[in-house]
Every structure is written in C-alpha cells, then in structure tokens.
N, C-alpha and C positions, 0 to 999 in steps of 0.2 A: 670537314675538319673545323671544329670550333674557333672562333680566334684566340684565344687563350692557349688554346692547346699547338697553335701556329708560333704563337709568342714566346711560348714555352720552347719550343723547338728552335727558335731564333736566337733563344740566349744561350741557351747551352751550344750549339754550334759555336757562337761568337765568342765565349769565357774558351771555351775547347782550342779555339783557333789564336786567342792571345795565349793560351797558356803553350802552348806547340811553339810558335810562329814569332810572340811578341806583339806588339801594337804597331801596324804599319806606318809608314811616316806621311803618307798625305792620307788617313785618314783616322781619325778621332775613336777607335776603336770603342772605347775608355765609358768615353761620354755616348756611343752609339749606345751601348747595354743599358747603359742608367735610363737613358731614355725608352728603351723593350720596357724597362722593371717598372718603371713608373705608368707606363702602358698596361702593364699588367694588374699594376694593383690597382689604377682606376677602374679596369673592367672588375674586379673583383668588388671595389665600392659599389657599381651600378647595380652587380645585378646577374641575373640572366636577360637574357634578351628573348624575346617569343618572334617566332616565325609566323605567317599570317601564308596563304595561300595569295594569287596574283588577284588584284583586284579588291581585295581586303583591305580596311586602313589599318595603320600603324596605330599602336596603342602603346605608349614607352612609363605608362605608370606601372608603380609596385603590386598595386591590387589585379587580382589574377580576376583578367575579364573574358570568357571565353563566350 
C-alpha cells in the first residue's frame, strides 16, 4: 500500500472517529488530522517516489532515470 493511500485511510478513520466520539481529552485529535493533511499534501508536492530493487541507489530527482 502506497503511503498516501495509508494517509488517506488515516484521516478518514480519524474525522469518522471525532465525528462519532468527539475529540478525546488527552489527545489533540484536531491537530493530529492537520498534521495526516499536511503530510499528504507534501507527498503530493514531491512526487512519486520510484522503487529501485536491493542494492540499487536511490535516485530522488524528477527526471525519470531508469
């Protein structure tokens, strides 16, 4: 599973669980999600990320080097 698609399924959980439940009181519910969303929309500024097999180096530029 991508992490996007992890992060995705972490906020909706989390909005689902304050909207049932409310915001628990020793824990910042509020500010956990903002911080998911903002995680998410950085991975969305980045990019994709490319997988390399074991032993492969890592390449984190835009230009698609295969």
């Amino acid at each position: 599973m991508e992490i996007k698609d992890i992060l995705s399924e972490l906020i909706t959980v989390a909005n689902n669980a304050m909207s049932e439940r409310g915001c628990p009181e020793n824990f910042d519910l509020e500010d956990f999600i903002s911080t998911l969303e903002d995680y998410y929309e950085d991975l969305d500024e980045i990019g994709e990320f490319m997988y390399y097999d074991e032993g492969d180096e890592y390449n984190f530029s835009d230009e698609d080097n295969y």
